[in-house]
SEVEXZA-715718 format. One record per residue (C-alpha): x negated, z negated, y negated; chain. Coordinates in steps of 0.1 Angstrom, whole numbers, plus 5000, padded with zeros to 4 digits. Layout:
- X Z Y A
...
# end
This chain:
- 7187 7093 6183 A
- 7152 7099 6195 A
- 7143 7121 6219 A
- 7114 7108 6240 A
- 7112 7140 6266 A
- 7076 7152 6265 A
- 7069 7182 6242 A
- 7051 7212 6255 A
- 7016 7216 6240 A
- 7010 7241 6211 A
- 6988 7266 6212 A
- 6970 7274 6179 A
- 6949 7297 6189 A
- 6961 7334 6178 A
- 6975 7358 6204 A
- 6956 7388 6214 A
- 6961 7418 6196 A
- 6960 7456 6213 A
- 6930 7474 6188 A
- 6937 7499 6159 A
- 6926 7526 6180 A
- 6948 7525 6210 A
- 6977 7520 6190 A
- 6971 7549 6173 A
- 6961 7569 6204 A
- 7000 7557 6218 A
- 7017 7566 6187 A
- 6999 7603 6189 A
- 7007 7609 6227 A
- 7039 7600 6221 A
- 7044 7625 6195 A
- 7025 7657 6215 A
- 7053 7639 6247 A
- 7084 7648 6225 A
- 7068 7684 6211 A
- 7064 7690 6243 A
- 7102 7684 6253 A
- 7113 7701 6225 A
- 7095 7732 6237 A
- 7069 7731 6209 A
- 7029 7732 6221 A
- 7010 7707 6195 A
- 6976 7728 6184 A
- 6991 7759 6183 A
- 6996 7778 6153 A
- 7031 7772 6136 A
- 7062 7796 6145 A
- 7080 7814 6114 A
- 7111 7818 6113 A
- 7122 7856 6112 A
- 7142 7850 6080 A
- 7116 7836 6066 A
- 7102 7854 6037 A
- 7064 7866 6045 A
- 7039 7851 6030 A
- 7014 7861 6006 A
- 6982 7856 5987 A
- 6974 7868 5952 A
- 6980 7876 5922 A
- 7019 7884 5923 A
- 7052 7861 5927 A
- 7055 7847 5959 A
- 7088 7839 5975 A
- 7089 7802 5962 A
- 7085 7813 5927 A
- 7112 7811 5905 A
- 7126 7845 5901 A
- 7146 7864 5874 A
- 7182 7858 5883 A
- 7193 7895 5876 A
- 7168 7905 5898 A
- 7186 7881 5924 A
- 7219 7888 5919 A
- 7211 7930 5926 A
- 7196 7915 5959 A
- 7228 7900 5968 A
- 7250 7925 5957 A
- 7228 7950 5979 A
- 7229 7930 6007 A
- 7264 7920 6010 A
- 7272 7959 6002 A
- 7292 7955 5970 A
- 7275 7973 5944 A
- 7304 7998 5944 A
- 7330 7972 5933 A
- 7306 7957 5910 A
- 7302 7990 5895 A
- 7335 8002 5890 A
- 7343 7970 5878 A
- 7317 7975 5854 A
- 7336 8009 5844 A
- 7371 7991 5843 A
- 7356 7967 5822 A
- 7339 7992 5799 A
- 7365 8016 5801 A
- 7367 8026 5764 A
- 7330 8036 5759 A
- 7334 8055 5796 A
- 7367 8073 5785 A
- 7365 8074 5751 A
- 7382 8053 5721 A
- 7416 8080 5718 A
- 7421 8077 5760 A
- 7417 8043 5759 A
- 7441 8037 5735 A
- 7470 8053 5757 A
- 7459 8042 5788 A
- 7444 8019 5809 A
- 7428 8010 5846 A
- 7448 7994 5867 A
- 7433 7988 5901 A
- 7407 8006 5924 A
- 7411 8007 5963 A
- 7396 8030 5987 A
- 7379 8053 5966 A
- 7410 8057 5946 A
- 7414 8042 5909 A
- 7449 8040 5893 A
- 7451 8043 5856 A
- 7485 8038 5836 A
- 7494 8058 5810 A
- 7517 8042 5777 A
- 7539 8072 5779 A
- 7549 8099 5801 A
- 7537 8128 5777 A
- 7500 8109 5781 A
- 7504 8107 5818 A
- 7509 8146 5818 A
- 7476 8146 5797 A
- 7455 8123 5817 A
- 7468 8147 5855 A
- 7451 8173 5835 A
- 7417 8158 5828 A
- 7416 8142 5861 A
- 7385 8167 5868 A
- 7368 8157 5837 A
- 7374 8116 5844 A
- 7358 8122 5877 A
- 7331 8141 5865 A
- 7331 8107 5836 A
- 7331 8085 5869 A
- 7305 8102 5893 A
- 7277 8099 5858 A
- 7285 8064 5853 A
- 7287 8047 5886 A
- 7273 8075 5914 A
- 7285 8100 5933 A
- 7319 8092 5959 A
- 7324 8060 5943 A
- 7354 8073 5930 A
- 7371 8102 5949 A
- 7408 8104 5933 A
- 7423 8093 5899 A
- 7462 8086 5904 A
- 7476 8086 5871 A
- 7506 8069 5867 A
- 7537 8067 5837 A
- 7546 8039 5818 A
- 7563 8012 5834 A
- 7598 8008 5818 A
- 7623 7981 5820 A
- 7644 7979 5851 A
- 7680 7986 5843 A
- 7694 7965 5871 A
- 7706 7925 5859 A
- 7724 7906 5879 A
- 7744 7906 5912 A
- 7770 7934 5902 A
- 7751 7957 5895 A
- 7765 7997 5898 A
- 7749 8015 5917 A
- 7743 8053 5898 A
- 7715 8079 5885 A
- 7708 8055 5854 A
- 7685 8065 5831 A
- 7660 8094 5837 A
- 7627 8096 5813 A
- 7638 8084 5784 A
- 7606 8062 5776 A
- 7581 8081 5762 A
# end
């Protein structure tokens, strides 16, 4: 099958094209059009954010330079207000060369809360002994970690085994201190 309609004539010649220039000069007004609807003025000098560390010129480390990490992590812990724990976790984690080796050895930190710490005691003779230097472990405290970090020491005895299996169990005085 032949199709004998006419055909329209072709045009060889190339379409007319809009200049660099005003392409260009669309593209930028169309640019300072959306600055403008987002509330920003084009030309003006740049806004900075308030969070934004300031800037400066010279010598030193600027705020895009890499930075020592222990110098980073005493920012944080300042900012977010937890040097405190930090520090008397530091204590409870170098609690023999705070207290001394023979302390140590018969007693240990248990948990800090409120300005209080809790230390156990292995025996209830060494819990007597550690109530008595309670002034001397705060003075211990105050020089490693600041003063009113720690305001009370609660020293408690050792933790024996419960004396109560199973359902039927009697109820009585059972045994008294006889651990330690």
């Amino acid at each position: 099958m032949t199709d004998d309609s006419p055909q329209p004539p072709v045009d060889n010649s190339e379409p007319a094209l809009t200049p660099p220039s005003e392409v260009a000069r669309a593209a930028l007004n169309r640019a300072k059009a959306a600055a403008r609807a987002r509330g920003l003025r084009p030309g003006s000098p740049a806004r900075r954010s308030p969070l934004a560390e300031p800037r400066t010129s010279g010598a030193g480390p600027g705020a895009r330079d890499p930075q020592l990490l222990g110098a980073l992590v005493g920012r944080l812990l300042r900012e977010k207000g937890w040097t405190e724990d930090v520090s008397v976790g530091g204590v409870m984690g170098r609690w023999r060369e705070v207290v001394g080796a023979e302390i140590a050895d018969h007693c240990a930190p248990e948990t800090f809360e409120d300005k209080v710490l809790v230390v156990r005691a292995d025996s209830t003779a060494w819990a007597t002994q550690l109530r008595l230097l309670v002034p001397t472990l705060l003075r211990r405290m105050a020089e490693e970690i600041g003063e009113g970090v720690v305001d009370e020491v609660t020293v408690l005895g050792p933790a024996g085994p419960g004396f109560r299996r199973g359902p039927r169990a009697v109820r009585g005085p059972g045994p008294r201190d006889t651990w330690g």
